[in-house]
C-alpha positions as a LaTeX table, in Angstrom:
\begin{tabular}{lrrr}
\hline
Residue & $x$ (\AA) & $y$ (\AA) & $z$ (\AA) \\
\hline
Unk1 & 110.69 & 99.45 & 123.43 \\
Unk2 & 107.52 & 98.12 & 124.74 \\
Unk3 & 105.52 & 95.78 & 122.44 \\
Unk4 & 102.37 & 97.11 & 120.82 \\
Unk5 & 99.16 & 96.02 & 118.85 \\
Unk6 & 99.78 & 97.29 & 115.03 \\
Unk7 & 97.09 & 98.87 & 113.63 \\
Unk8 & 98.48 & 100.52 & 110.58 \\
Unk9 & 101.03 & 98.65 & 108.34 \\
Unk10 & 103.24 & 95.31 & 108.11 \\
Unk11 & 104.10 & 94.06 & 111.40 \\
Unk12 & 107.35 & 93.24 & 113.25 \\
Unk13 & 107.13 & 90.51 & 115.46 \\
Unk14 & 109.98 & 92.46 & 116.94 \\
Unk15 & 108.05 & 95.49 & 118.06 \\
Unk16 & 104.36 & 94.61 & 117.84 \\
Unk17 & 102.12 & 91.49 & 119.78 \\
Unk18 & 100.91 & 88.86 & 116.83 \\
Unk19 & 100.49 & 85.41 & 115.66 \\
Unk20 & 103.02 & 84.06 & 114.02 \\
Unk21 & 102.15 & 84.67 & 110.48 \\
Unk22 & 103.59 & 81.26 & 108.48 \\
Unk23 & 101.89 & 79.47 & 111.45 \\
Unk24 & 98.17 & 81.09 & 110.52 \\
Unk25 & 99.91 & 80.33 & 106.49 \\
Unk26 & 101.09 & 76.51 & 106.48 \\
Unk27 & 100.26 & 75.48 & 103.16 \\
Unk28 & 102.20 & 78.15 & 101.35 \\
Unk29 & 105.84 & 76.95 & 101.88 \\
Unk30 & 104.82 & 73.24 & 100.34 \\
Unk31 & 103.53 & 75.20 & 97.35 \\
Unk32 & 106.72 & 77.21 & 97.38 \\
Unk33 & 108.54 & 73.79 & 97.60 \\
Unk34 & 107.01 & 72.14 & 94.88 \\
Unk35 & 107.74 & 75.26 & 92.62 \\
Unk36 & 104.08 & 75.91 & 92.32 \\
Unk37 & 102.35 & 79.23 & 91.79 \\
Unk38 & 99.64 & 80.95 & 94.21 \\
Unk39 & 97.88 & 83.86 & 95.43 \\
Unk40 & 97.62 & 86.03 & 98.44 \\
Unk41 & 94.12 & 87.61 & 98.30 \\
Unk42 & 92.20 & 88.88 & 101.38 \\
Unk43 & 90.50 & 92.10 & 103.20 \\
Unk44 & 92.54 & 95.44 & 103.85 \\
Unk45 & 94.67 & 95.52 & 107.22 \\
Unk46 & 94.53 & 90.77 & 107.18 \\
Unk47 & 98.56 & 90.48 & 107.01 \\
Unk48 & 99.46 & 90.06 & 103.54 \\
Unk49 & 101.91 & 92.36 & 103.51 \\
Unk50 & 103.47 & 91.04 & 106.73 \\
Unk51 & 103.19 & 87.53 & 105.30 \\
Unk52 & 105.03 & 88.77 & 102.02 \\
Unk53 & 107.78 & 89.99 & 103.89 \\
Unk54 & 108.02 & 87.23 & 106.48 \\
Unk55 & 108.31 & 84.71 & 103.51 \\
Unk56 & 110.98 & 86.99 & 101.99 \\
Unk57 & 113.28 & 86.84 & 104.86 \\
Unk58 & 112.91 & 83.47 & 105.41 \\
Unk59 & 113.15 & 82.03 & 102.28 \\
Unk60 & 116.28 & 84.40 & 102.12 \\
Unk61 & 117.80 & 83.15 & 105.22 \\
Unk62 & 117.41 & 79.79 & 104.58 \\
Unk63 & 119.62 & 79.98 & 101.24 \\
Unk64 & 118.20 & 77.57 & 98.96 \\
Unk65 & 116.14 & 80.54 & 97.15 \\
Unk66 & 116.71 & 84.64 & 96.38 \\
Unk67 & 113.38 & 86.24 & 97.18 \\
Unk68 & 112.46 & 89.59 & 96.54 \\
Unk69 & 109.41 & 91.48 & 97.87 \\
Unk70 & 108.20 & 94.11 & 95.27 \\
Unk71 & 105.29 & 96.80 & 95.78 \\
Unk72 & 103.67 & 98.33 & 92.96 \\
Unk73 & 101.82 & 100.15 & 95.23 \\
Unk74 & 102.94 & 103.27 & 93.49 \\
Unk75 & 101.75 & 102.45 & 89.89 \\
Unk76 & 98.00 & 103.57 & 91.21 \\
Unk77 & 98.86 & 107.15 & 89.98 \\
Unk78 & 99.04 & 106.16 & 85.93 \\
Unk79 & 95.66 & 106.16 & 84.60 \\
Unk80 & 97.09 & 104.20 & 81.46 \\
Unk81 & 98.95 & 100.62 & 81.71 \\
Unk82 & 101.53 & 101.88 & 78.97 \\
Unk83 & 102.40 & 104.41 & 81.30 \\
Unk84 & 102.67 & 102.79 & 84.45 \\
Unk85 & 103.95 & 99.42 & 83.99 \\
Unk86 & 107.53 & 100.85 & 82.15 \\
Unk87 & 107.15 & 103.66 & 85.11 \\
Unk88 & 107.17 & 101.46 & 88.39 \\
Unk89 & 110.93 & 99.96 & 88.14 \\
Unk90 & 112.30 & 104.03 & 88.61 \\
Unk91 & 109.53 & 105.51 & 90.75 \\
Unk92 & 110.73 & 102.52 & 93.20 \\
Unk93 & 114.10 & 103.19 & 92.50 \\
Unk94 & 114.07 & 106.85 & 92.59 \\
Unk95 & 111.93 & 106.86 & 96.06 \\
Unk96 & 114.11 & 104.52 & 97.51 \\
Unk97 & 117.19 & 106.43 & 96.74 \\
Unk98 & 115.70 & 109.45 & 98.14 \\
Unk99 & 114.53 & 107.79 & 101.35 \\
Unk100 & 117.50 & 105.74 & 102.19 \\
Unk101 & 115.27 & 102.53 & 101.85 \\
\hline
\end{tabular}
């Protein structure tokens, strides 16, 4: 398959034309390093989800830490926090169980 320009979505580096996202995001594995805690704020559609995941696999693949990328993403259909929060752990599950994913 042909690469593409993403306009909808994480991006694979695989598939679709981009900057390398930890190149663009430098300062965030010295934070990770030193064990220190930070935040990944910025406009719809920027990469943050891409970033997320790229950090996931390579933290992963380098060994020396067990990352885990978790959306709650589907917690924006409880009106109440009581509800939702207990809620999100078997939504996730049950979707991904029905999905394959």
């Amino acid at each position: 398959m042909q690469k593409y320009f993403n306009i909808a979505g994480p991006c694979n580096p695989d598939k679709h034309y981009m900057v390398p996202i930890l190149d663009r995001n430098k300062e965030i594995l010295p934070l990770i390093g030193q064990e220190q805690y930070f935040v990944i704020h910025a406009a719809r559609q920027s990469g943050k989800t891409t970033l997320i995941k790229t950090l996931v696999n390579q933290l992963n693949a380098e060994g020396r830490y067990h990352a885990l990328y978790c959306s709650l993403e589907e917690a924006h259909i409880f009106a109440e926090t009581q509800e939702g929060i207990p809620a999100v752990p078997s939504t996730t599950w049950n979707r991904r169980l029905k999905t394959g994913g």
